[in-house]
N, C-alpha and C positions, 0 to 999 in steps of 0.2 A: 594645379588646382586653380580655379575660377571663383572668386568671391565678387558678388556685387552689391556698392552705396549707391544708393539714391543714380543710379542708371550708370553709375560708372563700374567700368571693371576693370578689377584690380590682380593681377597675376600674382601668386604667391607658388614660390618652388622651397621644396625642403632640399635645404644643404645636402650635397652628396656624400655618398661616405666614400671617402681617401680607398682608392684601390692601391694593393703594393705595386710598386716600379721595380721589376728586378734590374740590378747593377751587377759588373761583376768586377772581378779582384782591385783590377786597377783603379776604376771609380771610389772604390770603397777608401783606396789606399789615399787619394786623393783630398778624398773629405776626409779621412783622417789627421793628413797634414796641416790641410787649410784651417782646422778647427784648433791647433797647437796641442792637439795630445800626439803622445808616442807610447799607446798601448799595444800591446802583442794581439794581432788578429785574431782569432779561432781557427782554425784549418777546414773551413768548409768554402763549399764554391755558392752556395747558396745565400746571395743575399739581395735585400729587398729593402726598398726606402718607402713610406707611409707617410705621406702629408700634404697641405700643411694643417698639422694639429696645432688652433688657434696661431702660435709665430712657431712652431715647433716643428722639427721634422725626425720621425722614428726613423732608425738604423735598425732592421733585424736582422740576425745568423740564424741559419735553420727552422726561419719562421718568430723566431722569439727576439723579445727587444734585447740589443745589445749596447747602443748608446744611441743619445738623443739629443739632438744639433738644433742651430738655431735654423729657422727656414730660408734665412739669406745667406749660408753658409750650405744649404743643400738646394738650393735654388742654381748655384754659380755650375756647382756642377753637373747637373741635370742639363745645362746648354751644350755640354760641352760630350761631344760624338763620344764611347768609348773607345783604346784603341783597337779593337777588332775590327769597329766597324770604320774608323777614318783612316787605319793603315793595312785592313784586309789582313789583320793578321795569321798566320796558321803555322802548324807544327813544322813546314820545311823550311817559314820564311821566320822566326821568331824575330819580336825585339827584345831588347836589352831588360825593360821594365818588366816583362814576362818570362823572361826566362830568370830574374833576378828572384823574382817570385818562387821559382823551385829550390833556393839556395841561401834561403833566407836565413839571417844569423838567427842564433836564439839570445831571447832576452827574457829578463823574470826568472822567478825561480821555483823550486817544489820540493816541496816535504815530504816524505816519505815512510813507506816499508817496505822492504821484500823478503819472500822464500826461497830458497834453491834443494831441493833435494834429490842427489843424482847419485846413481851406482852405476860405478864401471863392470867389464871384468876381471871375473875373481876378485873381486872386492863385497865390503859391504859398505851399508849406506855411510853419505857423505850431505851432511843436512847444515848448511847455512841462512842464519838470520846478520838480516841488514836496515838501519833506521840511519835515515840521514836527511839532510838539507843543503841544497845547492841553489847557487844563485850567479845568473850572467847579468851582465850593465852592460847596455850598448854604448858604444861610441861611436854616433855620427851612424848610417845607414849600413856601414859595410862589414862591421867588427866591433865584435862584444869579449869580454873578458870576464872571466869569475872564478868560481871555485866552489866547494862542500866540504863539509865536514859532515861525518857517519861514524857509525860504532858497529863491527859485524862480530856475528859470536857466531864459532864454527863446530857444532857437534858430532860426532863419530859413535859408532856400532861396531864394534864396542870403544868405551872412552878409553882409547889409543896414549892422551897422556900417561893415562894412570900406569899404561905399563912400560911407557919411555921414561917415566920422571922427570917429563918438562911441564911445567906450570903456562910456558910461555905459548903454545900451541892454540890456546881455546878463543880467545877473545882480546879487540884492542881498536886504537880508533884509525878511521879510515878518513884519507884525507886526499882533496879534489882539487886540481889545478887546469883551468881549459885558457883555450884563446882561438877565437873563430872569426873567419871568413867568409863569404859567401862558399857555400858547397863544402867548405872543410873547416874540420874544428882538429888543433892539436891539443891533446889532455897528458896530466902524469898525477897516476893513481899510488898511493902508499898502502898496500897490502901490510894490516898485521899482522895478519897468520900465515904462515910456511903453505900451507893448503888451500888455494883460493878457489870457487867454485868451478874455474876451467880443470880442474883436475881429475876432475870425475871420466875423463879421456883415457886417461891414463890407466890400463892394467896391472892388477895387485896394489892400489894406491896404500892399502890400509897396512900391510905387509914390507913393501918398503921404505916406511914411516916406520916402522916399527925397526926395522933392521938398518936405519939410515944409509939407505943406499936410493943412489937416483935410476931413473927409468928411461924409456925415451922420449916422453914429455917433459914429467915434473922432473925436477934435476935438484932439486934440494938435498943433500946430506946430512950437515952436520946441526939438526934441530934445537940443541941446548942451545946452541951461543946466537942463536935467532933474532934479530930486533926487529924491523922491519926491510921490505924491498919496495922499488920503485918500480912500475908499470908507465911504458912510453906504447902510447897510441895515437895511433892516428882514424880519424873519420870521416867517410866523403857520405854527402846524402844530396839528392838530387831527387826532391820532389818526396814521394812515397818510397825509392829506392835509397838504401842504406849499406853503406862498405866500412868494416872495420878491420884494422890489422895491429895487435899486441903484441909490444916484446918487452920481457922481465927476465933477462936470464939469471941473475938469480935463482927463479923461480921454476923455470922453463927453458925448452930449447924450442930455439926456432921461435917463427911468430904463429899466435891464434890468432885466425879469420873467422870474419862473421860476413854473410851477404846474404839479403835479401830484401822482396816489399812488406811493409809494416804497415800497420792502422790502414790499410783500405777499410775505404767507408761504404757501408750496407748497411742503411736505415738506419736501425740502433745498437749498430752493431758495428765493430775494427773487427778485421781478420786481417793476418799475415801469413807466409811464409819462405823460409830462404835456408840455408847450408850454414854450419859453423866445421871449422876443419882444421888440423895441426898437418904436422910433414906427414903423419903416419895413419891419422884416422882421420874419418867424419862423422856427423851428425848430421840429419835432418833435424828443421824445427818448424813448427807452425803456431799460428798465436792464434788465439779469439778472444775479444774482450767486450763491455759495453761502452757505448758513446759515452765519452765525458758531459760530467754537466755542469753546466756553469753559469752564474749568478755575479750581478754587479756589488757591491757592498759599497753603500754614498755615504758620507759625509755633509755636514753641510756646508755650505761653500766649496765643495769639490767634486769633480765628476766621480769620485768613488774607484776602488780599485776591484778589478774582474776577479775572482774567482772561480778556477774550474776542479771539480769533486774528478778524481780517474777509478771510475767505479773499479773491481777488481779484475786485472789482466794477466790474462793466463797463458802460459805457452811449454810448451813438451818437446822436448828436441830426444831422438831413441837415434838407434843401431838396431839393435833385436831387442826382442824379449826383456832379455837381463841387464840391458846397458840401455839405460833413459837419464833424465832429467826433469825435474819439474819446477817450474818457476811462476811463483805468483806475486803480483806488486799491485802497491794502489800505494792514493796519496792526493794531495792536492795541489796545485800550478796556482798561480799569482800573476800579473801582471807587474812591472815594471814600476816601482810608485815614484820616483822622480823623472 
Protein backbone atom coordinates (compact mmCIF):
# COMPACT_ATOMS: atom_id res chain seq x y z
CA UNK A 1 0.00 0.00 0.00
CA UNK A 2 1.00 3.53 -1.13
CA UNK A 3 0.58 6.42 1.34
CA UNK A 4 1.60 9.96 0.39
CA UNK A 5 3.01 13.39 2.64
CA UNK A 6 3.48 16.44 1.29
CA UNK A 7 4.79 14.60 -2.13
CA UNK A 8 6.59 11.90 -0.58
CA UNK A 9 5.70 8.44 -0.65
CA UNK A 10 5.91 6.27 1.70
CA UNK A 11 5.61 2.31 1.37
CA UNK A 12 3.82 0.69 4.05
CA UNK A 13 3.51 -3.49 3.98
CA UNK A 14 1.35 -5.40 6.58
CA UNK A 15 3.52 -8.14 8.26
CA UNK A 16 3.14 -11.50 6.75
CA UNK A 17 1.56 -14.20 8.36
CA UNK A 18 4.08 -17.11 9.35
CA UNK A 19 3.38 -19.97 6.88
CA UNK A 20 4.07 -23.56 8.59
CA UNK A 21 7.55 -25.06 7.49
CA UNK A 22 6.98 -28.76 7.55
CA UNK A 23 10.12 -30.72 9.21
CA UNK A 24 10.40 -34.18 9.64
CA UNK A 25 11.38 -36.67 12.46
CA UNK A 26 14.91 -35.96 12.58
CA UNK A 27 14.67 -31.91 12.60
CA UNK A 28 12.19 -32.22 15.09
CA UNK A 29 14.39 -34.52 17.23
CA UNK A 30 17.18 -32.01 16.80
CA UNK A 31 15.33 -29.01 18.15
CA UNK A 32 14.30 -30.96 20.74
CA UNK A 33 17.77 -31.63 22.05
CA UNK A 34 19.18 -28.21 21.29
CA UNK A 35 16.33 -26.67 23.50
CA UNK A 36 17.63 -29.27 26.76
CA UNK A 37 14.07 -30.98 27.06
CA UNK A 38 13.95 -34.75 26.81
CA UNK A 39 10.18 -35.16 26.36
CA UNK A 40 8.54 -38.25 24.56
CA UNK A 41 7.58 -37.25 20.98
CA UNK A 42 3.97 -37.99 19.85
CA UNK A 43 4.17 -40.82 17.08
CA UNK A 44 3.20 -38.84 14.10
CA UNK A 45 5.22 -37.95 10.96
CA UNK A 46 3.47 -34.69 10.66
CA UNK A 47 5.14 -31.76 11.93
CA UNK A 48 5.49 -28.17 11.19
CA UNK A 49 7.34 -25.24 12.61
CA UNK A 50 5.43 -21.48 12.62
CA UNK A 51 7.51 -18.34 12.97
CA UNK A 52 8.82 -16.25 14.12
CA UNK A 53 6.11 -15.28 16.48
CA UNK A 54 7.38 -12.04 17.97
CA UNK A 55 11.16 -14.01 19.26
CA UNK A 56 8.98 -17.22 19.41
CA UNK A 57 8.90 -20.14 17.17
CA UNK A 58 5.62 -22.77 17.33
CA UNK A 59 6.42 -26.54 17.09
CA UNK A 60 3.21 -28.41 15.87
CA UNK A 61 2.13 -32.35 15.78
CA UNK A 62 -0.77 -32.90 13.60
CA UNK A 63 -1.36 -29.47 13.08
CA UNK A 64 -1.79 -28.46 16.79
CA UNK A 65 0.88 -26.67 19.05
CA UNK A 66 2.98 -28.96 20.74
CA UNK A 67 5.95 -26.84 22.23
CA UNK A 68 7.23 -23.65 21.63
CA UNK A 69 11.07 -22.62 21.30
CA UNK A 70 12.95 -19.64 21.26
CA UNK A 71 13.47 -18.42 17.49
CA UNK A 72 17.30 -18.64 17.91
CA UNK A 73 16.96 -22.07 18.97
CA UNK A 74 14.70 -22.89 15.63
CA UNK A 75 16.31 -20.62 13.52
CA UNK A 76 19.83 -22.99 14.01
CA UNK A 77 17.89 -25.51 12.66
CA UNK A 78 15.99 -24.47 9.75
CA UNK A 79 19.92 -23.99 8.05
CA UNK A 80 20.66 -26.87 8.51
CA UNK A 81 19.46 -29.59 5.26
CA UNK A 82 17.37 -32.45 6.88
CA UNK A 83 18.95 -35.85 6.62
CA UNK A 84 16.87 -37.03 3.61
CA UNK A 85 17.71 -34.32 1.81
CA UNK A 86 21.79 -34.03 2.64
CA UNK A 87 22.31 -37.98 2.71
CA UNK A 88 19.51 -38.98 0.03
CA UNK A 89 18.25 -40.96 2.41
CA UNK A 90 15.75 -44.09 1.56
CA UNK A 91 14.47 -47.43 2.85
CA UNK A 92 17.41 -49.60 1.08
CA UNK A 93 20.13 -47.08 2.11
CA UNK A 94 18.92 -46.15 6.00
CA UNK A 95 20.98 -44.23 8.51
CA UNK A 96 21.43 -44.98 11.89
CA UNK A 97 19.39 -41.70 13.30
CA UNK A 98 16.41 -43.20 11.28
CA UNK A 99 16.22 -46.39 11.58
CA UNK A 100 16.94 -45.68 15.49
CA UNK A 101 13.66 -43.89 15.20
CA UNK A 102 11.80 -47.16 14.55
CA UNK A 103 13.23 -48.69 17.93
CA UNK A 104 12.89 -46.06 20.17
CA UNK A 105 12.95 -46.81 24.00
CA UNK A 106 9.85 -45.85 25.74
CA UNK A 107 9.88 -43.30 28.38
CA UNK A 108 6.93 -41.74 30.71
CA UNK A 109 4.44 -43.48 31.98
CA UNK A 110 0.38 -44.28 31.81
CA UNK A 111 -2.30 -44.89 33.89
CA UNK A 112 -4.78 -47.07 33.33
CA UNK A 113 -7.86 -49.68 32.82
CA UNK A 114 -8.77 -52.53 30.95
CA UNK A 115 -11.25 -55.35 30.04
CA UNK A 116 -10.73 -58.82 28.83
CA UNK A 117 -13.71 -60.95 28.13
CA UNK A 118 -13.09 -64.27 26.42
CA UNK A 119 -14.63 -67.85 26.00
CA UNK A 120 -13.03 -70.65 24.85
CA UNK A 121 -14.20 -73.98 23.98
CA UNK A 122 -16.60 -75.74 26.02
CA UNK A 123 -16.11 -73.18 28.42
CA UNK A 124 -17.88 -70.33 29.70
CA UNK A 125 -17.05 -66.82 30.11
CA UNK A 126 -13.77 -65.76 31.42
CA UNK A 127 -14.06 -61.78 32.35
CA UNK A 128 -10.92 -59.95 33.55
CA UNK A 129 -10.59 -56.33 35.08
CA UNK A 130 -7.18 -54.53 35.30
CA UNK A 131 -6.25 -50.89 36.86
CA UNK A 132 -2.73 -50.05 36.99
CA UNK A 133 0.24 -47.64 36.38
CA UNK A 134 3.50 -47.96 34.92
CA UNK A 135 6.37 -46.00 34.38
CA UNK A 136 9.89 -46.14 32.30
CA UNK A 137 13.09 -43.30 33.02
CA UNK A 138 15.29 -43.29 30.30
CA UNK A 139 18.88 -43.37 30.68
CA UNK A 140 20.90 -41.67 28.23
CA UNK A 141 19.23 -42.18 24.48
CA UNK A 142 19.37 -46.06 24.26
CA UNK A 143 17.69 -47.61 27.42
CA UNK A 144 15.08 -47.02 29.86
CA UNK A 145 14.09 -49.03 32.93
CA UNK A 146 10.87 -49.12 35.03
CA UNK A 147 8.13 -50.95 36.12
CA UNK A 148 3.95 -50.88 37.45
CA UNK A 149 2.16 -51.77 39.82
CA UNK A 150 -1.92 -52.92 39.03
CA UNK A 151 -4.71 -54.77 40.68
CA UNK A 152 -6.58 -57.37 38.36
CA UNK A 153 -9.86 -58.94 39.57
CA UNK A 154 -10.71 -62.04 37.58
CA UNK A 155 -14.59 -63.12 37.28
CA UNK A 156 -16.03 -66.47 36.20
CA UNK A 157 -19.66 -67.81 34.92
CA UNK A 158 -20.28 -69.22 37.04
CA UNK A 159 -18.07 -68.20 40.22
CA UNK A 160 -15.93 -71.21 39.95
CA UNK A 161 -14.27 -70.34 43.56
CA UNK A 162 -17.35 -70.77 45.23
CA UNK A 163 -17.36 -74.37 44.10
CA UNK A 164 -13.46 -75.05 44.60
CA UNK A 165 -13.27 -73.36 47.95
CA UNK A 166 -10.51 -71.18 47.08
CA UNK A 167 -10.69 -67.64 48.27
CA UNK A 168 -7.40 -67.18 46.58
CA UNK A 169 -8.55 -67.42 42.69
CA UNK A 170 -10.51 -63.90 42.37
CA UNK A 171 -8.23 -60.95 42.70
CA UNK A 172 -4.57 -59.68 43.79
CA UNK A 173 -1.94 -57.17 42.70
CA UNK A 174 -0.14 -57.32 39.56
CA UNK A 175 3.31 -56.12 39.38
CA UNK A 176 5.70 -54.84 36.38
CA UNK A 177 9.34 -55.01 35.86
CA UNK A 178 10.72 -53.97 32.17
CA UNK A 179 14.21 -52.91 30.75
CA UNK A 180 14.50 -51.74 27.05
CA UNK A 181 16.62 -51.25 24.38
CA UNK A 182 16.46 -49.94 21.14
CA UNK A 183 13.75 -52.62 19.41
CA UNK A 184 13.47 -54.71 22.57
CA UNK A 185 12.14 -54.42 25.82
CA UNK A 186 12.66 -57.56 28.51
CA UNK A 187 9.60 -57.59 31.16
CA UNK A 188 8.57 -60.02 34.27
CA UNK A 189 4.90 -59.85 35.09
CA UNK A 190 3.51 -61.38 38.68
CA UNK A 191 0.19 -62.91 37.69
CA UNK A 192 -2.13 -63.16 40.97
CA UNK A 193 -4.57 -65.30 39.83
CA UNK A 194 -3.91 -69.01 38.57
CA UNK A 195 -6.13 -67.85 35.46
CA UNK A 196 -4.51 -65.07 33.45
CA UNK A 197 -6.43 -63.65 30.40
CA UNK A 198 -4.34 -65.96 27.86
CA UNK A 199 -6.30 -68.77 29.09
CA UNK A 200 -9.28 -68.32 27.46
CA UNK A 201 -7.17 -70.69 24.51
CA UNK A 202 -7.36 -73.16 26.51
CA UNK A 203 -10.46 -75.88 26.04
CA UNK A 204 -12.83 -76.73 29.11
CA UNK A 205 -10.83 -73.87 31.13
CA UNK A 206 -13.92 -73.54 33.64
CA UNK A 207 -14.04 -77.53 34.16
CA UNK A 208 -10.53 -78.10 34.69
CA UNK A 209 -10.23 -75.44 37.38
CA UNK A 210 -12.92 -77.05 38.79
CA UNK A 211 -11.35 -80.70 38.75
CA UNK A 212 -7.68 -79.21 39.22
CA UNK A 213 -6.40 -80.89 36.41
CA UNK A 214 -4.07 -79.11 33.75
CA UNK A 215 -4.68 -78.94 29.92
CA UNK A 216 -2.51 -78.38 27.02
CA UNK A 217 -2.16 -74.81 27.57
CA UNK A 218 -3.03 -73.72 31.17
CA UNK A 219 -0.99 -76.34 33.23
CA UNK A 220 -1.97 -75.19 36.76
CA UNK A 221 -3.25 -78.04 39.16
CA UNK A 222 -3.16 -77.56 42.56
CA UNK A 223 -5.32 -73.93 43.11
CA UNK A 224 -5.52 -73.96 47.10
CA UNK A 225 -1.94 -73.57 47.67
CA UNK A 226 -1.64 -70.74 44.84
CA UNK A 227 0.32 -67.32 45.69
CA UNK A 228 1.51 -65.95 42.85
CA UNK A 229 3.70 -66.88 39.43
CA UNK A 230 6.21 -65.03 37.32
CA UNK A 231 5.59 -64.25 33.56
CA UNK A 232 9.19 -63.78 31.51
CA UNK A 233 8.74 -62.05 28.15
CA UNK A 234 10.31 -60.81 25.78
CA UNK A 235 9.21 -57.84 23.05
CA UNK A 236 10.67 -56.74 19.73
CA UNK A 237 8.83 -53.58 18.01
CA UNK A 238 10.30 -52.11 15.02
CA UNK A 239 8.34 -49.14 14.05
CA UNK A 240 4.33 -50.05 13.77
CA UNK A 241 5.37 -53.79 13.79
CA UNK A 242 5.21 -55.69 17.32
CA UNK A 243 6.55 -59.48 18.43
CA UNK A 244 5.99 -60.85 21.69
CA UNK A 245 6.78 -64.19 23.17
CA UNK A 246 5.71 -65.47 27.05
CA UNK A 247 6.62 -68.09 29.19
CA UNK A 248 5.13 -68.87 32.91
CA UNK A 249 5.29 -72.38 33.24
CA UNK A 250 3.73 -72.35 36.18
CA UNK A 251 1.00 -71.27 34.53
CA UNK A 252 1.45 -72.59 30.95
CA UNK A 253 3.23 -74.82 28.61
CA UNK A 254 4.98 -73.64 26.08
CA UNK A 255 5.29 -69.94 25.07
CA UNK A 256 2.27 -67.38 23.97
CA UNK A 257 2.96 -65.29 20.91
CA UNK A 258 1.64 -62.16 19.81
CA UNK A 259 2.52 -60.64 16.27
CA UNK A 260 1.38 -58.12 14.46
CA UNK A 261 0.95 -53.90 13.23
CA UNK A 262 -0.69 -51.82 15.74
CA UNK A 263 -2.02 -48.07 15.86
CA UNK A 264 -1.56 -47.49 12.10
CA UNK A 265 -2.60 -44.01 11.66
CA UNK A 266 -5.86 -43.13 9.56
CA UNK A 267 -6.96 -39.63 10.39
CA UNK A 268 -8.60 -40.09 13.56
CA UNK A 269 -8.39 -43.14 13.75
CA UNK A 270 -5.47 -46.48 14.90
CA UNK A 271 -6.21 -49.67 13.41
CA UNK A 272 -4.31 -52.92 13.82
CA UNK A 273 -3.98 -56.26 13.09
CA UNK A 274 -1.80 -59.54 13.81
CA UNK A 275 -2.04 -63.47 15.21
CA UNK A 276 -1.69 -64.32 18.95
CA UNK A 277 -0.95 -68.42 18.99
CA UNK A 278 0.19 -71.20 21.66
CA UNK A 279 1.76 -74.78 20.38
CA UNK A 280 -1.76 -75.81 19.83
CA UNK A 281 -3.99 -72.99 18.79
CA UNK A 282 -4.54 -69.44 17.22
CA UNK A 283 -6.23 -66.45 17.21
CA UNK A 284 -6.76 -63.84 14.90
CA UNK A 285 -7.06 -60.16 16.36
CA UNK A 286 -7.62 -56.85 15.03
CA UNK A 287 -7.80 -53.42 16.81
CA UNK A 288 -9.62 -50.14 16.06
CA UNK A 289 -9.27 -47.24 18.18
CA UNK A 290 -9.45 -43.22 18.24
CA UNK A 291 -6.35 -40.88 17.83
CA UNK A 292 -4.96 -40.03 21.26
CA UNK A 293 -5.26 -36.54 22.47
CA UNK A 294 -3.08 -34.83 23.88
CA UNK A 295 -2.51 -31.36 25.69
CA UNK A 296 0.50 -29.63 27.40
CA UNK A 297 -0.13 -28.88 31.20
CA UNK A 298 2.55 -25.65 32.13
CA UNK A 299 3.54 -24.46 35.06
CA UNK A 300 5.14 -21.55 35.55
CA UNK A 301 8.60 -21.40 35.22
CA UNK A 302 8.32 -24.67 33.26
CA UNK A 303 7.82 -25.88 29.95
CA UNK A 304 4.84 -27.97 31.40
CA UNK A 305 4.41 -31.66 31.21
CA UNK A 306 2.55 -33.40 27.91
CA UNK A 307 -0.34 -35.14 28.54
CA UNK A 308 -1.95 -37.62 26.11
CA UNK A 309 -5.94 -38.77 26.86
CA UNK A 310 -5.98 -42.81 24.80
CA UNK A 311 -9.54 -42.43 24.04
CA UNK A 312 -11.07 -46.14 24.23
CA UNK A 313 -9.29 -48.99 22.29
CA UNK A 314 -10.77 -51.81 21.23
CA UNK A 315 -9.76 -55.14 19.81
CA UNK A 316 -11.36 -58.76 19.26
CA UNK A 317 -9.20 -61.64 18.68
CA UNK A 318 -12.01 -65.04 17.70
CA UNK A 319 -11.43 -68.68 16.19
CA UNK A 320 -15.19 -69.23 15.46
CA UNK A 321 -18.16 -68.27 16.58
CA UNK A 322 -17.90 -69.48 20.19
CA UNK A 323 -14.20 -68.89 20.94
CA UNK A 324 -13.50 -64.93 20.99
CA UNK A 325 -12.11 -62.25 23.17
CA UNK A 326 -12.62 -58.93 23.87
CA UNK A 327 -10.57 -56.34 25.01
CA UNK A 328 -11.13 -52.75 25.74
CA UNK A 329 -8.46 -50.19 27.51
CA UNK A 330 -8.00 -46.40 27.85
CA UNK A 331 -6.11 -44.26 30.08
CA UNK A 332 -3.75 -41.64 30.05
CA UNK A 333 0.39 -41.31 28.95
CA UNK A 334 2.58 -38.46 30.55
CA UNK A 335 5.70 -37.36 29.50
CA UNK A 336 8.83 -37.93 31.36
CA UNK A 337 9.05 -35.03 34.02
CA UNK A 338 12.59 -34.98 34.92
Amino acid sequence: MTLSLAGVSVWLFAAPTPIPLPLDSSQVRSLVVQSGSDSELPRTADWSLVGPVGDSAILLADGTEWARLSWGQASSILRTPSPSESRGWSPSKPDLANLLEWGEVPSGGTVGTGIENGRGRSSTSLLTWTYGIDYMHRLGQNLSVGGGLGWENVLYSPYLWSLTGDSGLSSGLAVKLSGCAPFVCLEMIRHPTAVPPESWLQPHIDSLIQLRLSGEFWSYKDTGSYSAAWERRIAIHIGVFAYQASWCPQLWNGAFQRAGLWNLPAGWFRFGMGLEWTADRAASRVQIALAPVSWTMKTPGSNGIRLEFIPPDFSFAFRRITEFQLSLRTGIRFAEPF
